[in-house]
mmCIF file of the N, C-alpha and C atoms, coordinates in Angstrom:
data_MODEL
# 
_entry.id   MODEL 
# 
loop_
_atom_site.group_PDB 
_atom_site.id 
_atom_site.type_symbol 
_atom_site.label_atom_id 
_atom_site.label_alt_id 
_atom_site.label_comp_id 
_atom_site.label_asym_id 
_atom_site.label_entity_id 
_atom_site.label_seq_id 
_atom_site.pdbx_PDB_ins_code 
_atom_site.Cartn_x 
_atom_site.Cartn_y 
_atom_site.Cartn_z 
_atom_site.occupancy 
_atom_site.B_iso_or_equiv 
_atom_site.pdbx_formal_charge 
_atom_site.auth_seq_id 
_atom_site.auth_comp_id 
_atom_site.auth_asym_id 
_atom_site.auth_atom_id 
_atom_site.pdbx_PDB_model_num 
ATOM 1   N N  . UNK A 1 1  ? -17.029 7.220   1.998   1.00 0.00 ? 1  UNK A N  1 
ATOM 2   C CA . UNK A 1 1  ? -16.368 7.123   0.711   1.00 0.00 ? 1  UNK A CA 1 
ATOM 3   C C  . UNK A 1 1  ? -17.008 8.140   -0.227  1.00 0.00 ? 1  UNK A C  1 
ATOM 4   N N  . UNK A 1 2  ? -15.984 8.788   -1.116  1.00 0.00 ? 2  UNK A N  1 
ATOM 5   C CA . UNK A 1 2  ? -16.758 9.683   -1.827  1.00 0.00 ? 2  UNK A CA 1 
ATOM 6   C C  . UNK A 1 2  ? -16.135 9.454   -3.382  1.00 0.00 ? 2  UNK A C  1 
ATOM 7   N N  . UNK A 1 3  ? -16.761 9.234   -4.310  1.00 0.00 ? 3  UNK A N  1 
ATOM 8   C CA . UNK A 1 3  ? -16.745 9.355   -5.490  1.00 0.00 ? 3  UNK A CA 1 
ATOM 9   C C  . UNK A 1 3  ? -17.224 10.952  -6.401  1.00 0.00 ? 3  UNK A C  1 
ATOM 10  N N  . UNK A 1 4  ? -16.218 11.141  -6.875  1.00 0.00 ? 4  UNK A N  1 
ATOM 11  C CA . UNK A 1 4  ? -15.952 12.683  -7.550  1.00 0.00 ? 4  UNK A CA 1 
ATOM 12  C C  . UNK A 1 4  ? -16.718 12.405  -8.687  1.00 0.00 ? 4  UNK A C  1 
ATOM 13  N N  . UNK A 1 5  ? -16.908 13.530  -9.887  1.00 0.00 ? 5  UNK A N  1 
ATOM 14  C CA . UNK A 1 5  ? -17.695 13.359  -10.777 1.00 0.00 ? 5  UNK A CA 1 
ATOM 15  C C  . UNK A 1 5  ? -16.421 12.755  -12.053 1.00 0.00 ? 5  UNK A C  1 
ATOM 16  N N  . UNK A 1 6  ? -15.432 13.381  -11.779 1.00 0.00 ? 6  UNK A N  1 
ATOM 17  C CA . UNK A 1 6  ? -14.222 12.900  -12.773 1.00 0.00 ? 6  UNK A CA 1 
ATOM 18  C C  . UNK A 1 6  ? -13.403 11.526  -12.278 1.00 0.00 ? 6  UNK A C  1 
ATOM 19  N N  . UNK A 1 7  ? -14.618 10.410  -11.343 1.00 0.00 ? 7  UNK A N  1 
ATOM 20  C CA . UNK A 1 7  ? -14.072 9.358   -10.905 1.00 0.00 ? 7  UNK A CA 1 
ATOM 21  C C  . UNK A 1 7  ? -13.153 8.758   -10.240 1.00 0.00 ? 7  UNK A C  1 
ATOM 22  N N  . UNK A 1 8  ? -12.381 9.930   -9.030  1.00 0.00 ? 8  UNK A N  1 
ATOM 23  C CA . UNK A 1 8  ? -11.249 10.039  -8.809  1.00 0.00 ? 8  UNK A CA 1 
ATOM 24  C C  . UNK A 1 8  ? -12.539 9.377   -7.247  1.00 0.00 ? 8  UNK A C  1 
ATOM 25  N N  . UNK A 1 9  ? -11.492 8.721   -6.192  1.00 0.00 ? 9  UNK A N  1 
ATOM 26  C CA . UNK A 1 9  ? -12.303 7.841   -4.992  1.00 0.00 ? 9  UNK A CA 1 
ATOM 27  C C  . UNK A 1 9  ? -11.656 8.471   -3.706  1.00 0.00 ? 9  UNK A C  1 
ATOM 28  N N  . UNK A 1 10 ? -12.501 9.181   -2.735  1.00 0.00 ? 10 UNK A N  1 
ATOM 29  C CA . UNK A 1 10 ? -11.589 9.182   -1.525  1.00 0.00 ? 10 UNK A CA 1 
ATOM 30  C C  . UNK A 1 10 ? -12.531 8.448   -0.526  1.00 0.00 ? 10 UNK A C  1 
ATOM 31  N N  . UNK A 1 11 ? -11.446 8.117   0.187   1.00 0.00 ? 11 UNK A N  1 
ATOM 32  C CA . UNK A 1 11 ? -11.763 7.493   1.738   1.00 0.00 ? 11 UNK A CA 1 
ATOM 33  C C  . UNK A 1 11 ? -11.725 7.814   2.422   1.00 0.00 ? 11 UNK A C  1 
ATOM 34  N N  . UNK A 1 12 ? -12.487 8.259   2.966   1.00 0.00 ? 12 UNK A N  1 
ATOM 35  C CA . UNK A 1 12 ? -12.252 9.443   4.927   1.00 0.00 ? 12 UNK A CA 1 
ATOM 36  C C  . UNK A 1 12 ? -12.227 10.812  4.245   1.00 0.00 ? 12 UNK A C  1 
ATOM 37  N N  . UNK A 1 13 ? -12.013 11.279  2.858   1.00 0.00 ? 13 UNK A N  1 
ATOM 38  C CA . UNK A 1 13 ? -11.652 12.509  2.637   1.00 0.00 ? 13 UNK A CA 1 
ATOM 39  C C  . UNK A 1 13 ? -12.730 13.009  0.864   1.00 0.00 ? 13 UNK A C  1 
ATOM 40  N N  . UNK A 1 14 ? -12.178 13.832  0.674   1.00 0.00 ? 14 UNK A N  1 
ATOM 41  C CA . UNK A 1 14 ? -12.476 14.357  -0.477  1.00 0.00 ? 14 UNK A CA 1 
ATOM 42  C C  . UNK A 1 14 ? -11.306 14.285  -1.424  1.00 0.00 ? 14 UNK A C  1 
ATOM 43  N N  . UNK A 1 15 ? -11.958 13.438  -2.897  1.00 0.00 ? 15 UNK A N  1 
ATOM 44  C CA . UNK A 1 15 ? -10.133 13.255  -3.509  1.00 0.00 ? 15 UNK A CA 1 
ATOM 45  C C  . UNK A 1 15 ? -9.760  14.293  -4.155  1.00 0.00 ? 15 UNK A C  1 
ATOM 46  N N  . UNK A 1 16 ? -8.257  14.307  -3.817  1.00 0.00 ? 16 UNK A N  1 
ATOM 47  C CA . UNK A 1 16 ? -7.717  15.061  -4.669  1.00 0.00 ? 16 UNK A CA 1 
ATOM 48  C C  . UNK A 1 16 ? -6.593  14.347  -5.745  1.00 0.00 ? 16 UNK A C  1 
ATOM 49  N N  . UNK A 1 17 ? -6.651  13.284  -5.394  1.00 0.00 ? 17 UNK A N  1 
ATOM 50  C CA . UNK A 1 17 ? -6.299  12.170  -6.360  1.00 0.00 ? 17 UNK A CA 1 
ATOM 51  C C  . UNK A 1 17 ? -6.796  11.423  -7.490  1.00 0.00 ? 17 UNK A C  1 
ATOM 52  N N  . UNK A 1 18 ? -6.585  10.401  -7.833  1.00 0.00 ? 18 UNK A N  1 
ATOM 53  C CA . UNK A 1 18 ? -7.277  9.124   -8.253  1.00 0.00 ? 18 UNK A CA 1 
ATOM 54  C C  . UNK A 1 18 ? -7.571  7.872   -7.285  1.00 0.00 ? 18 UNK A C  1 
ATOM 55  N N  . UNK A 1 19 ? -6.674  7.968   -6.194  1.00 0.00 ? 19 UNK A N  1 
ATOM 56  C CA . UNK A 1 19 ? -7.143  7.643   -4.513  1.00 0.00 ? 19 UNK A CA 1 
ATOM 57  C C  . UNK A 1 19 ? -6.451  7.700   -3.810  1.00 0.00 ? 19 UNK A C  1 
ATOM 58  N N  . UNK A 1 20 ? -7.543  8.497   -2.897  1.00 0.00 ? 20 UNK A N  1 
ATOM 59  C CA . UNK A 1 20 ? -7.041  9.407   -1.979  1.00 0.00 ? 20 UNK A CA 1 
ATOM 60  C C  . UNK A 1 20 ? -7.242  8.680   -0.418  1.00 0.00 ? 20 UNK A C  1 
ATOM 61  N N  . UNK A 1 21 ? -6.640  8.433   0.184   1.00 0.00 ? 21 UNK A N  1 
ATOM 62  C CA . UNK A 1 21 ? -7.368  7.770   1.589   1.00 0.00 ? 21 UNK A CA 1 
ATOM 63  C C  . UNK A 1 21 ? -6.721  8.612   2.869   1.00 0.00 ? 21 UNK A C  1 
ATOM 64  N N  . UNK A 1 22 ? -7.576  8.951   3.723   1.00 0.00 ? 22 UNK A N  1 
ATOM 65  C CA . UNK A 1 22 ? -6.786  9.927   4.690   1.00 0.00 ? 22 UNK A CA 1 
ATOM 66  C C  . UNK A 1 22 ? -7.608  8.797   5.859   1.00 0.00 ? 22 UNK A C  1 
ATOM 67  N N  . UNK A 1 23 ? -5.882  8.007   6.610   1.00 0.00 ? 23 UNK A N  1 
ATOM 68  C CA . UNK A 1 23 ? -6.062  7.069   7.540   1.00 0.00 ? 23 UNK A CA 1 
ATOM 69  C C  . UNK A 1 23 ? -4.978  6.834   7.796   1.00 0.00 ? 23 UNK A C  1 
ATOM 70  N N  . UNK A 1 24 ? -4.359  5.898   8.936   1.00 0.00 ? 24 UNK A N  1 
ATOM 71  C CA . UNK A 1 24 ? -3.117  5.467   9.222   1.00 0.00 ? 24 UNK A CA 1 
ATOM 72  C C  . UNK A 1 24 ? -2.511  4.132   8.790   1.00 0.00 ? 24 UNK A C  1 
ATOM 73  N N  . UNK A 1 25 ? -3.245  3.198   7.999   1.00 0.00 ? 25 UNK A N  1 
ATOM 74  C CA . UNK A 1 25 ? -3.060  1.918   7.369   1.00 0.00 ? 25 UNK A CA 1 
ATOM 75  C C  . UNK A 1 25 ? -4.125  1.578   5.676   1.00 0.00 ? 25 UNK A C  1 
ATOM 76  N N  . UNK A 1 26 ? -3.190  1.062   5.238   1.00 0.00 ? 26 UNK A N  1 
ATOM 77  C CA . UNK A 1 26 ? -3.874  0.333   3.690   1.00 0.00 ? 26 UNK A CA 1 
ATOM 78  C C  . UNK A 1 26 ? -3.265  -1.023  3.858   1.00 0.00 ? 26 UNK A C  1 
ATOM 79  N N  . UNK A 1 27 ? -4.726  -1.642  3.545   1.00 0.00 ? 27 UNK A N  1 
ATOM 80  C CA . UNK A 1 27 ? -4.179  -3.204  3.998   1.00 0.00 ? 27 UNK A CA 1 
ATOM 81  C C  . UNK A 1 27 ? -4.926  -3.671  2.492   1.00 0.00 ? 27 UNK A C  1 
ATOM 82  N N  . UNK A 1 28 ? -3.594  -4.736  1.829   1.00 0.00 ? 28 UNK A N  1 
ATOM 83  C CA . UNK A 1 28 ? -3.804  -5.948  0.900   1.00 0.00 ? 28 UNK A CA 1 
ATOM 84  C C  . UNK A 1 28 ? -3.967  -6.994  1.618   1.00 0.00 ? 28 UNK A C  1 
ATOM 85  N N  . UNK A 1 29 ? -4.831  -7.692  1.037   1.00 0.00 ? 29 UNK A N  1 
ATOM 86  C CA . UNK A 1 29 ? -4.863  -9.340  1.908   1.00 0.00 ? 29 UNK A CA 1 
ATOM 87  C C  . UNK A 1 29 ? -5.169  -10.378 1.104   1.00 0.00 ? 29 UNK A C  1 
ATOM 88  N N  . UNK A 1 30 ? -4.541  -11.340 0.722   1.00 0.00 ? 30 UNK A N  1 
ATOM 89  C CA . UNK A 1 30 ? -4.954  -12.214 0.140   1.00 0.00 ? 30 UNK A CA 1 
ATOM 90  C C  . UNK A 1 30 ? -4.957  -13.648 0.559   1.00 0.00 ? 30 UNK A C  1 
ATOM 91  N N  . UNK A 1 31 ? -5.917  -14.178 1.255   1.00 0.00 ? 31 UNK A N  1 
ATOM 92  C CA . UNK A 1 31 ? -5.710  -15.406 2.422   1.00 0.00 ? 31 UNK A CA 1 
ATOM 93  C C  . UNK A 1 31 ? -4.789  -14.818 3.067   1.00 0.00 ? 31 UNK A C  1 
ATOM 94  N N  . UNK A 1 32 ? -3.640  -15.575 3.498   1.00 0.00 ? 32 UNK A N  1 
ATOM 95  C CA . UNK A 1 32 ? -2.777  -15.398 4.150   1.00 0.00 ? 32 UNK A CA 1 
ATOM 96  C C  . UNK A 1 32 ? -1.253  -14.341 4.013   1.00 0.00 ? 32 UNK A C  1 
ATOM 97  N N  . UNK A 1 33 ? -1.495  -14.028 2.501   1.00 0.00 ? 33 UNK A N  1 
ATOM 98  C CA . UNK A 1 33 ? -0.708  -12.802 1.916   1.00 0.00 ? 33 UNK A CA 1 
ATOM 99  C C  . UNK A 1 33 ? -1.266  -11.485 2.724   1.00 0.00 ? 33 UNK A C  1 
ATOM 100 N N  . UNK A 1 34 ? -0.397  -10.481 3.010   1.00 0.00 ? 34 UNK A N  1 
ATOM 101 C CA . UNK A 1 34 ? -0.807  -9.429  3.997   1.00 0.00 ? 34 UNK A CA 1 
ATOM 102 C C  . UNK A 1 34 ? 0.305   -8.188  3.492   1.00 0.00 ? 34 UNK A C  1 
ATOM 103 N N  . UNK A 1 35 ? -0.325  -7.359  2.808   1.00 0.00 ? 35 UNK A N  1 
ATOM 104 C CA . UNK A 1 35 ? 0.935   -6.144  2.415   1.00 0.00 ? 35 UNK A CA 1 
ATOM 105 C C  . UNK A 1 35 ? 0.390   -4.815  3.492   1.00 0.00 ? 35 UNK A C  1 
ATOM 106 N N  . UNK A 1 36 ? 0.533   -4.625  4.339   1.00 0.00 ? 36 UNK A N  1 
ATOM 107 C CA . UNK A 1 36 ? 0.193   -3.410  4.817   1.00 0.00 ? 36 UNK A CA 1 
ATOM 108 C C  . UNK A 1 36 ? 1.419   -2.107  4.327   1.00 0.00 ? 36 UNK A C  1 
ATOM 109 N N  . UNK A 1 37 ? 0.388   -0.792  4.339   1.00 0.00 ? 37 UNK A N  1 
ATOM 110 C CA . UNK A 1 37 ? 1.200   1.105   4.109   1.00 0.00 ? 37 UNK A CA 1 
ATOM 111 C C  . UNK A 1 37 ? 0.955   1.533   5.239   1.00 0.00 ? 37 UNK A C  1 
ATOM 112 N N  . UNK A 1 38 ? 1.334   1.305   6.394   1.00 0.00 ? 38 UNK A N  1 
ATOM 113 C CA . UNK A 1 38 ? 1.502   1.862   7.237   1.00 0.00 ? 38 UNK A CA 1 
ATOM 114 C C  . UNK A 1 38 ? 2.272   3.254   8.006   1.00 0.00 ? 38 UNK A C  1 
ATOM 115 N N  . UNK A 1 39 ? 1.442   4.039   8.489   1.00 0.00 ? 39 UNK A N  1 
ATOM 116 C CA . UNK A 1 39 ? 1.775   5.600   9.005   1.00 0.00 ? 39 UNK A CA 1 
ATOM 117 C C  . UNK A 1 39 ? 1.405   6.033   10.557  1.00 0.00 ? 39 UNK A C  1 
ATOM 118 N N  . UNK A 1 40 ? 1.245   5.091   11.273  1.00 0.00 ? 40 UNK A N  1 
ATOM 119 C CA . UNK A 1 40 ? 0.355   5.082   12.086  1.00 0.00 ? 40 UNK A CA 1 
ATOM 120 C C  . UNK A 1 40 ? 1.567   5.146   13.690  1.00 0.00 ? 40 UNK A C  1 
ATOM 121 N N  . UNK A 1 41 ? 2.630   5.362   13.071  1.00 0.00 ? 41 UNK A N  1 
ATOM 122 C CA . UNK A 1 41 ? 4.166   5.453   14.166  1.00 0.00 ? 41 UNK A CA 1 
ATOM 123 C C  . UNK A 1 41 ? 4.504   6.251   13.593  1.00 0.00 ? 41 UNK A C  1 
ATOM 124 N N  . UNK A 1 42 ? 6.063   6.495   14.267  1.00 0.00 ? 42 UNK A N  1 
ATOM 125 C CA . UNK A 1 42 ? 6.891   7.441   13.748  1.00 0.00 ? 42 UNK A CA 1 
ATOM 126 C C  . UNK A 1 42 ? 7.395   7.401   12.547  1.00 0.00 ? 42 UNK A C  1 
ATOM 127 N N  . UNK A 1 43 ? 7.134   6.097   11.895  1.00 0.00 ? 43 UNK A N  1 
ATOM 128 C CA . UNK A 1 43 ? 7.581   5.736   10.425  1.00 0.00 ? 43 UNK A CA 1 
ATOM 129 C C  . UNK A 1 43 ? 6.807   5.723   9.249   1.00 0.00 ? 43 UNK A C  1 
ATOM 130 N N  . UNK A 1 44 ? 7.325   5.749   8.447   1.00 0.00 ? 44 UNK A N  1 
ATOM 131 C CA . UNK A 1 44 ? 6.161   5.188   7.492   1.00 0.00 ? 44 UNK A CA 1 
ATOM 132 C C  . UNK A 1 44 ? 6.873   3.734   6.906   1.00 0.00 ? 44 UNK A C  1 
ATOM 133 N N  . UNK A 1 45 ? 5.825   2.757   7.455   1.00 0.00 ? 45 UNK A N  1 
ATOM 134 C CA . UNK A 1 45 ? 5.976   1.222   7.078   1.00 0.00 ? 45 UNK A CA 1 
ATOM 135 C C  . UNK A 1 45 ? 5.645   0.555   5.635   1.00 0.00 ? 45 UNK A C  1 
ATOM 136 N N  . UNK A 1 46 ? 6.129   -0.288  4.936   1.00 0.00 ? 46 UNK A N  1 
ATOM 137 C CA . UNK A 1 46 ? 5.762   -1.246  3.786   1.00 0.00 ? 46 UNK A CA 1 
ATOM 138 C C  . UNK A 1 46 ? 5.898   -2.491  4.697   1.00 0.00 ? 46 UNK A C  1 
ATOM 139 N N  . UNK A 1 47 ? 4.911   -3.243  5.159   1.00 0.00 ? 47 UNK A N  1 
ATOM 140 C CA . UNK A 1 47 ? 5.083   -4.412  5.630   1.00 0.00 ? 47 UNK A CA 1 
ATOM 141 C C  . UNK A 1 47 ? 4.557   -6.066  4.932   1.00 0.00 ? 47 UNK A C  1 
ATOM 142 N N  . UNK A 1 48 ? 5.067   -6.433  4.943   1.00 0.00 ? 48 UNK A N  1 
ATOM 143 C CA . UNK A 1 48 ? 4.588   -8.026  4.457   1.00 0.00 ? 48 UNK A CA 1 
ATOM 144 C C  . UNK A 1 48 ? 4.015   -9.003  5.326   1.00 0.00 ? 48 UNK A C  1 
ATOM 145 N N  . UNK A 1 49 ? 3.081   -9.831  4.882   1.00 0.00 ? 49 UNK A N  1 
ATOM 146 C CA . UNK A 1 49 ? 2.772   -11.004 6.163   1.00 0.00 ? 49 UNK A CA 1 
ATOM 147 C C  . UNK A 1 49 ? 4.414   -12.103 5.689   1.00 0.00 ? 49 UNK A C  1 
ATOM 148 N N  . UNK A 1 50 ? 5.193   -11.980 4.556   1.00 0.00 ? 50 UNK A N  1 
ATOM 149 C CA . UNK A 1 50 ? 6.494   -12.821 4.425   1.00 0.00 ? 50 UNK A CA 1 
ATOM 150 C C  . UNK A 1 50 ? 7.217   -12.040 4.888   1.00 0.00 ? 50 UNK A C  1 
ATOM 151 N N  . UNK A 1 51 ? 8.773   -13.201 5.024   1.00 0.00 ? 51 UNK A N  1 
ATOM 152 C CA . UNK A 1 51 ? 9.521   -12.465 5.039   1.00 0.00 ? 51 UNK A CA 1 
ATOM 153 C C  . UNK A 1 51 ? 10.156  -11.465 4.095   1.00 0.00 ? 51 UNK A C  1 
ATOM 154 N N  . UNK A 1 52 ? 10.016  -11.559 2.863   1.00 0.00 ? 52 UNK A N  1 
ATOM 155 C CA . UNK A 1 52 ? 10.515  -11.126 1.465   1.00 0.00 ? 52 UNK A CA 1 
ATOM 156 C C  . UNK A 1 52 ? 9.901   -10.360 1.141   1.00 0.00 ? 52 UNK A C  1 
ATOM 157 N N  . UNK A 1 53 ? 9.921   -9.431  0.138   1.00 0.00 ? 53 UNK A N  1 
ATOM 158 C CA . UNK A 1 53 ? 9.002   -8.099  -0.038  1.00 0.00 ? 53 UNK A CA 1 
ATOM 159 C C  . UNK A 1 53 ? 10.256  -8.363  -1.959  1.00 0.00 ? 53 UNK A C  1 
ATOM 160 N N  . UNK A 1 54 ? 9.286   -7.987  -2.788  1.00 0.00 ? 54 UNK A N  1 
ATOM 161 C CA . UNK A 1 54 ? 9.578   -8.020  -4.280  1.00 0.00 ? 54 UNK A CA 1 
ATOM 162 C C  . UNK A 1 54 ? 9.536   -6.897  -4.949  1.00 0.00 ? 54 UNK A C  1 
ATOM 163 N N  . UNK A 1 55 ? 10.017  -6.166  -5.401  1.00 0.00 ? 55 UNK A N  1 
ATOM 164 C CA . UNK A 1 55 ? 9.904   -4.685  -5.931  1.00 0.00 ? 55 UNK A CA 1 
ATOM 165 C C  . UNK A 1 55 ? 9.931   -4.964  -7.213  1.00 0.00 ? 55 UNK A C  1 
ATOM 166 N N  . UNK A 1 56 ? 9.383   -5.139  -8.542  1.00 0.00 ? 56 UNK A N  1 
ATOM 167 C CA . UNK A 1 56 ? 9.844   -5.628  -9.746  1.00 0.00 ? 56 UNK A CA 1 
ATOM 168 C C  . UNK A 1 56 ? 9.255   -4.434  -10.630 1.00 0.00 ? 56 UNK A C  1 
ATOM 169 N N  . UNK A 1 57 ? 10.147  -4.077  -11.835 1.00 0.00 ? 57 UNK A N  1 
ATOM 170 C CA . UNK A 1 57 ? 9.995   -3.352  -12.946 1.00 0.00 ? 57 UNK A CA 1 
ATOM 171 C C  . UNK A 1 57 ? 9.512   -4.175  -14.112 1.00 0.00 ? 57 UNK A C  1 
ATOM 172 N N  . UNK A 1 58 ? 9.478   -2.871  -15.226 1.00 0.00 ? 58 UNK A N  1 
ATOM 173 C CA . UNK A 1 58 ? 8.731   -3.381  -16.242 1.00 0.00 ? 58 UNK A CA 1 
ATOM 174 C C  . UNK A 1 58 ? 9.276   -4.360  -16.717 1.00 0.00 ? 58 UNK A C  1 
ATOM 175 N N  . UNK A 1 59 ? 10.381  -4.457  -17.033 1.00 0.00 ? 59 UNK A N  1 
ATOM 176 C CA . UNK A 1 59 ? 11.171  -5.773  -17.922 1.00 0.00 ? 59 UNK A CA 1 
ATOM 177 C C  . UNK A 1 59 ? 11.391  -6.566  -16.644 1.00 0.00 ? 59 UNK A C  1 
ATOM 178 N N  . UNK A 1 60 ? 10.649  -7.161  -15.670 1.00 0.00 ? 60 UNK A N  1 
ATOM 179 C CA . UNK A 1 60 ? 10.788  -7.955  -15.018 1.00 0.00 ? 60 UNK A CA 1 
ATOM 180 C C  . UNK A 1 60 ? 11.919  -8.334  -13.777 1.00 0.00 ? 60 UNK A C  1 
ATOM 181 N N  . UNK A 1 61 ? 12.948  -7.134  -14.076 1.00 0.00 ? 61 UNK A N  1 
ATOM 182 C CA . UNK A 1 61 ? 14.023  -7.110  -12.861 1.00 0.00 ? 61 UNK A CA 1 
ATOM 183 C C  . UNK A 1 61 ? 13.627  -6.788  -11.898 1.00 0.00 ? 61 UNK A C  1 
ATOM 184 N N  . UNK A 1 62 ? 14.173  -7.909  -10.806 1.00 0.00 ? 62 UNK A N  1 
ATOM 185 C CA . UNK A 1 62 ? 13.640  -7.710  -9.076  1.00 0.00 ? 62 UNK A CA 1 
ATOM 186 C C  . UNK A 1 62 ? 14.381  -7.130  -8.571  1.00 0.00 ? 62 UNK A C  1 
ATOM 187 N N  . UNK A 1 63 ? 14.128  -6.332  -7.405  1.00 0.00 ? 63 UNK A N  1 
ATOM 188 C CA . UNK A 1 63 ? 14.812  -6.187  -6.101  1.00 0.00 ? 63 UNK A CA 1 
ATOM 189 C C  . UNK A 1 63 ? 14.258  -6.826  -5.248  1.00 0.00 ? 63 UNK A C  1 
ATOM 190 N N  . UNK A 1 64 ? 14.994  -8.095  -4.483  1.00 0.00 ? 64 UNK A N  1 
ATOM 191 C CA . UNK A 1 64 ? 14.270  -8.505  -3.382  1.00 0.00 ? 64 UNK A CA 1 
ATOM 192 C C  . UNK A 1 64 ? 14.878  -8.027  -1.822  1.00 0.00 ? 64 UNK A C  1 
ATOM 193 N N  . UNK A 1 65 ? 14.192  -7.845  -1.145  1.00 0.00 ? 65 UNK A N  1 
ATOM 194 C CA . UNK A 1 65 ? 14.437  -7.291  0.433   1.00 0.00 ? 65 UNK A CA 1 
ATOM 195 C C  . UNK A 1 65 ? 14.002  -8.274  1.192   1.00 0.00 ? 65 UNK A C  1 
ATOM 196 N N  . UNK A 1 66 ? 15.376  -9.331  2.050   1.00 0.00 ? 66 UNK A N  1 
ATOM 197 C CA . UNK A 1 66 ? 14.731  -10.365 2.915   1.00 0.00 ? 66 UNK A CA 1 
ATOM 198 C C  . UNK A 1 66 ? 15.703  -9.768  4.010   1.00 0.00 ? 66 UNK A C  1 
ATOM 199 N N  . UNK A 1 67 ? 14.719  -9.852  5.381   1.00 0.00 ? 67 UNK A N  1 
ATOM 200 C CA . UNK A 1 67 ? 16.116  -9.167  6.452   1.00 0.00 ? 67 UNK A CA 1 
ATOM 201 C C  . UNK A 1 67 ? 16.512  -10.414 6.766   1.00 0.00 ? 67 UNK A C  1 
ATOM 202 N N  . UNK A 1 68 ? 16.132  -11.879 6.412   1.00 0.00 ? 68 UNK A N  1 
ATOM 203 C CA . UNK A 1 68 ? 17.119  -12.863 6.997   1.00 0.00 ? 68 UNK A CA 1 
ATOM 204 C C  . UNK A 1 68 ? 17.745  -13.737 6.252   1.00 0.00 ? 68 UNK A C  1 
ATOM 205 N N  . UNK A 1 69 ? 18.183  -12.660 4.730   1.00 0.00 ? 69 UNK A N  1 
ATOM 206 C CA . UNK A 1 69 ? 19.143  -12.673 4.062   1.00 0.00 ? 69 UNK A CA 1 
ATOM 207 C C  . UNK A 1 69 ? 20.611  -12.581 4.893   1.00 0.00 ? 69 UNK A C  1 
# 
């Protein structure tokens, strides 16, 4: 991990961000809550440990994405 002098954080790398991570997964976890960024296939993944995934803006309007809608 490297911390820049203008506080910007990389992981595996040198940032050129505010964070930068050069890897094939970013994992949230919270108990049993699980958001993985996955790159690590031919895709690039947003995955959930639910079925539902919530996209919400500032004034509070959702998009929800359930595939067993």
């Amino acid at each position: 991990m490297t911390i820049a002098s203008n506080g910007f954080v990389g992981i595996g790398t040198v940032p050129a961000e505010a964070l930068h991570v050069v890897g094939n997964r970013i994992r949230l976890q919270n108990g049993v809550k699980v958001l993985d960024l996955r790159t690590d296939g031919g895709d690039i993944d947003i995955e959930t440990g639910t079925n539902s995934l919530f996209l919400r803006s500032a004034n509070n309007n959702k998009i929800i994405m359930n595939p067993d809608a």
